[in-house]
C-alpha positions as CSV (number, residue, x, y, z in Angstrom):
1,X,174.8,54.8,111.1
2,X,172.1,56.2,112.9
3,X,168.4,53.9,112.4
4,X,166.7,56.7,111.3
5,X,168.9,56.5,108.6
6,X,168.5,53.5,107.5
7,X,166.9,51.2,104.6
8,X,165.6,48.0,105.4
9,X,164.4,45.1,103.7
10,X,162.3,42.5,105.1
11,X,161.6,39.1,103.0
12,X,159.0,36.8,104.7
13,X,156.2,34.5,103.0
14,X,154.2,35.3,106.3
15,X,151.9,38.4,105.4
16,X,151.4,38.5,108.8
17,X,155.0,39.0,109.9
18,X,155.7,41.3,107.4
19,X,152.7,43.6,108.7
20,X,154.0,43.2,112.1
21,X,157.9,44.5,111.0
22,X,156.7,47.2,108.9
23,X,154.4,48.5,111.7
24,X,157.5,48.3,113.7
25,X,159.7,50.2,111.9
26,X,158.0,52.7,109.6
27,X,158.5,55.0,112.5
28,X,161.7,54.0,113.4
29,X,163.8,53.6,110.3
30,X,164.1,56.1,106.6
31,X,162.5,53.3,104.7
32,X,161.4,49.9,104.6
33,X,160.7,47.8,102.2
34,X,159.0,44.2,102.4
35,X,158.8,41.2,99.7
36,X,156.6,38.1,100.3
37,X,158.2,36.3,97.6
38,X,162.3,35.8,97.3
39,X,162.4,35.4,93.8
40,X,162.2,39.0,93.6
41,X,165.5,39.4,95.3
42,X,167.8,39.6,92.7
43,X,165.1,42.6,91.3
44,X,164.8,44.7,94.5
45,X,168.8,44.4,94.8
46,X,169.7,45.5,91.5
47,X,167.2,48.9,92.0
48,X,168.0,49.7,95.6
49,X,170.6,49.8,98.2
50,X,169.7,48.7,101.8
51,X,171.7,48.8,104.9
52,X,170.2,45.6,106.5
53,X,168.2,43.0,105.3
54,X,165.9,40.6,107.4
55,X,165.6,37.4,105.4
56,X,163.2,34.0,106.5
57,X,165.1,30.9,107.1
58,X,161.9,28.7,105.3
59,X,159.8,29.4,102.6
60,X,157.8,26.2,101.8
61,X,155.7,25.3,104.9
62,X,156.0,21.9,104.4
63,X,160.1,22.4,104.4
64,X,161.5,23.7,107.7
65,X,165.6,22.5,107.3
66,X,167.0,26.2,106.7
67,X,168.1,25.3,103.0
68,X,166.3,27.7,101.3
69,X,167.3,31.1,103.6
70,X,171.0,29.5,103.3
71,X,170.4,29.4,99.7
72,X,168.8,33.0,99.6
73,X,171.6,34.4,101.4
74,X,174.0,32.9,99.2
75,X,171.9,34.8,96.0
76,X,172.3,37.7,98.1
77,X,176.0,37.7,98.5
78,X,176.9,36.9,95.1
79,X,174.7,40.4,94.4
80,X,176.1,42.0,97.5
81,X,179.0,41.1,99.1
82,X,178.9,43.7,101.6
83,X,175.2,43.2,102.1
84,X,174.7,42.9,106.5
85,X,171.8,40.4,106.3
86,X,169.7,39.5,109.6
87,X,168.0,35.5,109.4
88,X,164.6,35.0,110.7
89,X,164.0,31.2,112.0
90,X,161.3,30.1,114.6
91,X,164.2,27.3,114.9
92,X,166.3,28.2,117.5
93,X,168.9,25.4,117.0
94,X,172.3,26.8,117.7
95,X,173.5,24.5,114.7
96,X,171.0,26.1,112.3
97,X,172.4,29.7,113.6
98,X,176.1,28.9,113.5
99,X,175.4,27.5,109.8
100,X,174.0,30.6,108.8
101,X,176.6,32.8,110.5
102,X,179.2,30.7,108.8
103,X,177.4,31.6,105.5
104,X,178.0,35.2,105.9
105,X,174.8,36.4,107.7
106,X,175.9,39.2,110.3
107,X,172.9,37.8,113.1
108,X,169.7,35.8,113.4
109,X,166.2,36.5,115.2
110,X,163.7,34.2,116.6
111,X,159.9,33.9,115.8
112,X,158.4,35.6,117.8
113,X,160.4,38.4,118.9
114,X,160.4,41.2,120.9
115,X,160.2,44.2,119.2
116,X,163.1,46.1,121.6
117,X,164.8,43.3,120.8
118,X,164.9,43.6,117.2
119,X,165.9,47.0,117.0
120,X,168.3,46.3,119.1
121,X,169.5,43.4,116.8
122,X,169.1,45.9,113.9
123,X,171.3,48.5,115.3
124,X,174.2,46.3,116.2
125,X,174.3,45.2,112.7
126,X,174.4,49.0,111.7
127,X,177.5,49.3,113.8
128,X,179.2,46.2,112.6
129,X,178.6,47.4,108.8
130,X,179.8,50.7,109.7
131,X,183.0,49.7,111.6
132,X,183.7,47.8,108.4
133,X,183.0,50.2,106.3
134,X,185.2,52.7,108.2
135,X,188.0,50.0,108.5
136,X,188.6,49.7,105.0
137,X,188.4,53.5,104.3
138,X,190.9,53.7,106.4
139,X,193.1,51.0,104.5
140,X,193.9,49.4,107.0
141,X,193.7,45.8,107.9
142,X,194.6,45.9,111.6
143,X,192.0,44.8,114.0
144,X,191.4,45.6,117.5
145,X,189.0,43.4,119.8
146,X,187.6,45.2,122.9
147,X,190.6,47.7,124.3
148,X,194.3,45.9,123.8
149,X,193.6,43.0,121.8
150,X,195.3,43.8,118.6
151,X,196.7,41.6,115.8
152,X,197.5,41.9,112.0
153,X,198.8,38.5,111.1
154,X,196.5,36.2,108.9
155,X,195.8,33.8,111.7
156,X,194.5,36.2,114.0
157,X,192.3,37.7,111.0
158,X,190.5,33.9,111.2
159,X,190.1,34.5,114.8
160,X,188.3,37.7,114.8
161,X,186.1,36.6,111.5
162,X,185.2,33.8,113.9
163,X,183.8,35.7,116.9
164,X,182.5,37.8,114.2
165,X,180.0,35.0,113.5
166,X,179.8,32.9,116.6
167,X,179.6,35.6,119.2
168,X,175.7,37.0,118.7
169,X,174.6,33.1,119.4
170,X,175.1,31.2,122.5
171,X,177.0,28.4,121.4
172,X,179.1,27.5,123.9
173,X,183.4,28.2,123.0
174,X,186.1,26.2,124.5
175,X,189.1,28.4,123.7
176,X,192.5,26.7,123.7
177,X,195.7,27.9,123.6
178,X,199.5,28.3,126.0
179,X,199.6,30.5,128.7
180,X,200.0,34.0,128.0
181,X,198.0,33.8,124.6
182,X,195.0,35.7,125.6
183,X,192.3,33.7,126.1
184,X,190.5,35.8,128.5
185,X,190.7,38.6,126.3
186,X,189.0,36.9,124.0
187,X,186.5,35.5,126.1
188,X,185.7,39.4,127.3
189,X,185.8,40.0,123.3
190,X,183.0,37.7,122.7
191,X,181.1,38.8,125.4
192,X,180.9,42.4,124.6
193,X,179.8,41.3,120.4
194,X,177.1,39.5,121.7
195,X,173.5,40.0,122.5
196,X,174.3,39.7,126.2
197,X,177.4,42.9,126.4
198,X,175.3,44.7,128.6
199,X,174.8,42.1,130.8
200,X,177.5,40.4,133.8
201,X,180.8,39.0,132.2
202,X,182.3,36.6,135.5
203,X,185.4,35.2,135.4
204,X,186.4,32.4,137.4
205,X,189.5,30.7,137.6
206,X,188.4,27.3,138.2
207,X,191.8,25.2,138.1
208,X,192.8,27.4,140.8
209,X,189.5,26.3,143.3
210,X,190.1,23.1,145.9
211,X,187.5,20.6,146.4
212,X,186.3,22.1,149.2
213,X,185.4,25.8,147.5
214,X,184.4,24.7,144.2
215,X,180.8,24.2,145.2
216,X,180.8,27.6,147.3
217,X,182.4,29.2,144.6
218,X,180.0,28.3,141.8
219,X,176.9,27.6,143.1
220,X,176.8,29.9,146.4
221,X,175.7,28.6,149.7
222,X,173.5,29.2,152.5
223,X,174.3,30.4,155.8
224,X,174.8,27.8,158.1
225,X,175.6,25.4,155.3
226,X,179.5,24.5,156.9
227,X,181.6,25.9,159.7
228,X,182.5,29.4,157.7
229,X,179.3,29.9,156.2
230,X,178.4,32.8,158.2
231,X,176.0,34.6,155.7
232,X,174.6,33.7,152.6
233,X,176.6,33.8,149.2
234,X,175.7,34.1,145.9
235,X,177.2,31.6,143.9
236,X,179.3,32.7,140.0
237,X,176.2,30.8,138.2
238,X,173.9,33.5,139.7
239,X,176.0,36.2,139.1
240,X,176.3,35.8,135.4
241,X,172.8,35.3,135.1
242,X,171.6,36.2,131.4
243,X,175.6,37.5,130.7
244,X,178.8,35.4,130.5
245,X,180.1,32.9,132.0
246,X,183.7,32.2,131.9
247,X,185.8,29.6,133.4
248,X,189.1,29.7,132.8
249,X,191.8,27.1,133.3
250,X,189.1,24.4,132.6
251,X,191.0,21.6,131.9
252,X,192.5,21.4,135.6
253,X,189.4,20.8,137.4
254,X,189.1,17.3,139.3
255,X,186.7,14.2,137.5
256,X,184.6,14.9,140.7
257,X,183.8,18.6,140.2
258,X,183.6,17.7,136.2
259,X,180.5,15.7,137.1
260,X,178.8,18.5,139.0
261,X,179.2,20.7,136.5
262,X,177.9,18.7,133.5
263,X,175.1,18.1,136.4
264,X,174.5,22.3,136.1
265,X,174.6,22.4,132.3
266,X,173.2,19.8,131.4
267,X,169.8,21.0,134.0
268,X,170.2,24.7,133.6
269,X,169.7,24.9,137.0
270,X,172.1,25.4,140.2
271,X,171.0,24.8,144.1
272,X,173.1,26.7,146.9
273,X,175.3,24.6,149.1
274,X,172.5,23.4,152.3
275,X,169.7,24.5,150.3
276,X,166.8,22.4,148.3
277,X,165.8,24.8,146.3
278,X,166.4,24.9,142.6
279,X,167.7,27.8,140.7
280,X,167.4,28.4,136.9
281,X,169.8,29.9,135.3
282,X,170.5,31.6,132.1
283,X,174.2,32.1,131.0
284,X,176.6,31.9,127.8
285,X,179.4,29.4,129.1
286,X,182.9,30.3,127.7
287,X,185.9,27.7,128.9
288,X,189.4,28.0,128.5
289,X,192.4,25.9,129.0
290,X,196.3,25.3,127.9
291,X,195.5,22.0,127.8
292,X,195.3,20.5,124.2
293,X,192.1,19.2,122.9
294,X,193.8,15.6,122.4
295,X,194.9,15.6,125.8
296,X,191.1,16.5,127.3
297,X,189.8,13.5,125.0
298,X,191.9,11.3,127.6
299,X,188.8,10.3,129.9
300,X,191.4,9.2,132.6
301,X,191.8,12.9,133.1
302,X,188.6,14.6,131.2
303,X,185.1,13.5,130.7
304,X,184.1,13.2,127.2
305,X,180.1,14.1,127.8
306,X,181.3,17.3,129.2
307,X,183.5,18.2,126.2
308,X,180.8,18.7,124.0
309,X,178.6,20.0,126.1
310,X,181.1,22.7,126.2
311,X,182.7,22.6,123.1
312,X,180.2,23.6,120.2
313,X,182.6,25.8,118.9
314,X,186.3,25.8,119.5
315,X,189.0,28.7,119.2
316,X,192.9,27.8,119.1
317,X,194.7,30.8,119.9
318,X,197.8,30.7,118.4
319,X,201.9,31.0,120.4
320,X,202.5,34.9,119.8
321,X,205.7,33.3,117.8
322,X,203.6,32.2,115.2
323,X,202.3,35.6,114.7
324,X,204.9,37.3,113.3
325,X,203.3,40.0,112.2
326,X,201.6,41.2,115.0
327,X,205.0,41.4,117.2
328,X,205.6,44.6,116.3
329,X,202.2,46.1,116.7
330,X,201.7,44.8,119.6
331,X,205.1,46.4,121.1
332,X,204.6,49.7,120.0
333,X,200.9,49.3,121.3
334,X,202.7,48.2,125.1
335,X,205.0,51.3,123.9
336,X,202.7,53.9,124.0
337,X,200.0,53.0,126.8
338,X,203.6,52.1,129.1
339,X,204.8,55.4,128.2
340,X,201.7,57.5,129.2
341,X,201.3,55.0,132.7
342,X,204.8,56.1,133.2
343,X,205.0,59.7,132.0
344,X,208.4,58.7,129.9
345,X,208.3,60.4,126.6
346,X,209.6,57.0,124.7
347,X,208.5,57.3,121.0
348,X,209.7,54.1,119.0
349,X,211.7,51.8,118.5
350,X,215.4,51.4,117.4
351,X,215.8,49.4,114.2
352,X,217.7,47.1,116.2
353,X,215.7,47.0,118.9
354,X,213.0,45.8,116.0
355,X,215.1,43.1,114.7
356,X,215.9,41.8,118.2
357,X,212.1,41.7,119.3
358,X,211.7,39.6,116.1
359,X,214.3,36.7,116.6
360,X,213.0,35.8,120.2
361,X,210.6,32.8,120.7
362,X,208.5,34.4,122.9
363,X,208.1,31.0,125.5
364,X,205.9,33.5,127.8
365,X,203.6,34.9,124.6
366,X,201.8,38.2,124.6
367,X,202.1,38.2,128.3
368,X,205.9,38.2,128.3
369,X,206.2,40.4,125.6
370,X,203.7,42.9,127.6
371,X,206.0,42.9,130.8
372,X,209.2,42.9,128.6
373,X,208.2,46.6,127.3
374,X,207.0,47.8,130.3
375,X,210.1,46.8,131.9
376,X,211.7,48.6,128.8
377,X,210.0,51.7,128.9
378,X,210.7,52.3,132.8
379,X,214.5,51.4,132.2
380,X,215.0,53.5,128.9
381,X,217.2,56.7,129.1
382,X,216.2,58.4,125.7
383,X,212.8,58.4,123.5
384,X,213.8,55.2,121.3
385,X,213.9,52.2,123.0
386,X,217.3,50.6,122.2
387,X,218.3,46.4,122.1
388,X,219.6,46.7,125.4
389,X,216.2,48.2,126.9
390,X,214.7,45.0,125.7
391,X,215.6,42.3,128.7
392,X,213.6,39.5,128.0
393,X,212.1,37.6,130.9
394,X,214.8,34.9,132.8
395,X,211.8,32.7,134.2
396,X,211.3,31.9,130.8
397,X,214.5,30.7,130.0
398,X,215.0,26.9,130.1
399,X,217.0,25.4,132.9
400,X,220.4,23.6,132.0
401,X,218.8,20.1,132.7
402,X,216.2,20.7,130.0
403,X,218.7,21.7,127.1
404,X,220.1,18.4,128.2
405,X,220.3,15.5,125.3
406,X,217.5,12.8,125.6
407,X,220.0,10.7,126.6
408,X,221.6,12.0,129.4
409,X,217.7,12.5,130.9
410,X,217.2,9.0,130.5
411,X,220.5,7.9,132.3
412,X,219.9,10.2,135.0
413,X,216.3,8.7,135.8
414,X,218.0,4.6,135.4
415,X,220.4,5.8,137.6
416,X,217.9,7.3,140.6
417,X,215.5,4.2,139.5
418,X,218.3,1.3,140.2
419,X,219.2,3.9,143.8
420,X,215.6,3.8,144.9
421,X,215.1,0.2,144.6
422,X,218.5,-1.0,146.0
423,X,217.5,1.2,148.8
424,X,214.4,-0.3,149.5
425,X,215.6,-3.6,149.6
426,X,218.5,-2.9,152.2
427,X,221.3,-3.0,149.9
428,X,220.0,-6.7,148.7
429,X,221.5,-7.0,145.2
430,X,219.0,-10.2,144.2
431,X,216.1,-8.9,145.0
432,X,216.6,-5.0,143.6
433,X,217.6,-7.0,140.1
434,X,214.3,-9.2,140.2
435,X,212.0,-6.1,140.9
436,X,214.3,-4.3,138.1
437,X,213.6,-7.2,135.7
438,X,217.7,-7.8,135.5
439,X,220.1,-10.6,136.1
440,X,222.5,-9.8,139.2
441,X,225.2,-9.4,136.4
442,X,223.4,-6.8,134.2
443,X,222.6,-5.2,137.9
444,X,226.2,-5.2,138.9
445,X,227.4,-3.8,135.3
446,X,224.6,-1.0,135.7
447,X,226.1,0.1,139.4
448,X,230.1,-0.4,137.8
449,X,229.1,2.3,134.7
450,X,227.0,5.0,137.5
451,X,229.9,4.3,139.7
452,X,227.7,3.4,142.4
């Protein structure tokens, strides 16, 4: 919808605030409307429709918690289910925001504003009502996030109701998840829903960076600072100033390089490799990792501090095998763009060609099933791609050793175990059973059954 269109309402004990808004938009917008008191909600609700509303978070001065715009919002949803509602706060407590958003509010300002800001604020929230509206016209439930992602399946509809509300803060997200899930994608997807889309979205893949480049590679460096540093570099902090932030493979980065970064966020500020000088910075940190959450909280391998510093909100992306739903869709999706990449006029799929696509476990995710069609499309002789177009990736397929029983894994490492340890004693049977924590019998009966 265009703003010129639109009808807003504004609810705000402060007369002054009101004034201010209403100056603001009269010009801007088909009608506003604005209401000191909120008891008169349910009133101006019932007579009118508005395409946005901007409702206070406080209305007793004495009172600043949040309860009563949570509480107003909640009045207004009951009324209006579909109603896109905008909090004011001068509290700009990410926990206060995220509660709200998690209420059903579509975005939040802060006291004071400014007023490009606003409209801009105002706008996006004409889009998002509009997208929604035009989504169920369409009757369909399918949503798409940013270009490719796609899903259908009820767990994926959490994860997009999720960005929905978290992605106009700047609460940090730690996204989790197996390889080949799509993580980045949705780190790009909460990027371009937020308030920063038209700023820098950086990427680095920080499990991949030695100890030697980590620094560099964040934080820049001056020329001069080491042997190679033949010019100055900018470092990934600066480069995402006021965008994103994204550092993928999180959980592989060294307790040492941990500590620097908690050092950045914790500071908002960065200093170049041989420089003194500090740098502020302003950036939305998204982190990913395949690494489970219970697996970070070991502090042997993950510092705790720097899990919640970036971890206010989390996202578990789910294995693309428990998504049934979306298999499907997302094949014909890899159908058509590999199709047009590859001028082949492939169509659909066989029926069979469905049913196997559906029985596979998918070890390699979205990303396997991606390269799988592709691989498909170039291969296929006619316009429907048959079951034996489908060749599903062989680095995903287990090795014989790890379809082996429990057991026979266990004897193979006893037997190695009691082979290194004779070794290193020379062959010395007493002293390879004491270091085993065996009699020379039980030692001997051990080398009789491996046939060593």
């Amino acid at each position: 919808m265009n703003l010129k269109n639109a009808s807003i309402l504004v609810i705000d004990d402060d007369q002054d605030v009101l004034t201010a808004v209403r100056l603001l938009l009269k010009t801007e917008v088909k009608n506003v409307v604005t209401e000191k008191n909120p008891q008169n909600l349910r009133w101006l609700l019932s007579k009118d429709a508005y395409d946005v509303i901007l409702l206070d978070m406080n209305f007793t001065s004495s009172i600043n918690t949040g309860n009563e715009g949570i509480f107003w919002l909640n009045e207004i949803k009951k009324q209006r289910s579909d109603a896109s509602v905008i909090m004011i706060t001068a509290y700009g407590a990410i926990d206060l925001a995220v509660r709200s958003l998690k209420e059903g509010a579509t975005d939040f300002v802060i006291k004071p504003w400014h007023n490009e800001k606003l409209l801009l604020t105002i706008k996006e929230a004409l889009k998002k009502k509009e997208a929604k509206t035009t989504l169920v016209e369409n009757g369909t439930a399918a949503s798409v996030i940013g270009k490719e992602f796609i899903g259908d399946s009820e767990v994926m509809r959490e994860i997009f109701l999720k960005i929905e509300k978290i992605a106009p803060t700047d609460a940090n997200i730690l996204i989790l998840g197996e390889n080949g899930t799509g993580k980045d994608l949705i780190a790009k997807a909460i990027h371009q829903q937020s308030m920063r889309a038209s700023k820098p979205f950086v990427k680095v893949d920080v499990g991949a960076l030695t100890e030697s480049l980590f620094e560099s590679e964040l934080f820049g460096h001056k020329k001069g600072a080491f042997t190679d540093a033949r010019e100055d570099r900018v470092g990934r902090f600066e480069m995402a100033n006021g965008g994103t932030l994204f550092l993928d493979e999180i959980g592989n980065i060294s307790l040492r390089q941990q500590a620097k970064l908690l050092s950045v966020l914790q500071n908002r500020q960065i200093s170049r490799i041989g420089s003194n000088e500090l740098i502020p910075i302003d950036i939305r940190l998204i982190c990913a990792t395949n690494v489970s959450l219970a697996e970070l909280a070991n502090e042997n391998r993950f510092r705790k501090d720097l899990i919640y510093r970036i971890n206010t909100v989390e996202i578990i992306m789910p294995p693309l095998r428990k998504r049934d739903n979306d298999i499907v869709l997302l094949a014909k999706h890899f159908g058509k763009m590999y199709s047009n990449k590859y001028m082949k006029p492939v169509a659909d799929f066989d029926k069979k060609a469905i049913e196997k696509l559906l029985s596979y476990n998918y070890p390699g995710n979205v990303r396997e099933l991606q390269y799988t069609i592709e691989r498909a499309v170039i291969m296929a002789d006619g316009n429907v791609l048959q079951p034996k177009d489908l060749i599903f990736s062989p680095i995903e397929i287990p090795s014989p050793s790890q379809n082996e029983p429990a057991e026979l894994k266990l004897s193979a490492i006893e037997k190695n175990t009691i082979l290194k340890v004779i070794e290193k004693h020379n062959g010395n049977i007493t002293k390879a059973a004491k270091e085993l924590g065996l009699t020379r019998t039980a030692l001997y009966r051990r080398l009789s059954k491996y046939d060593l």
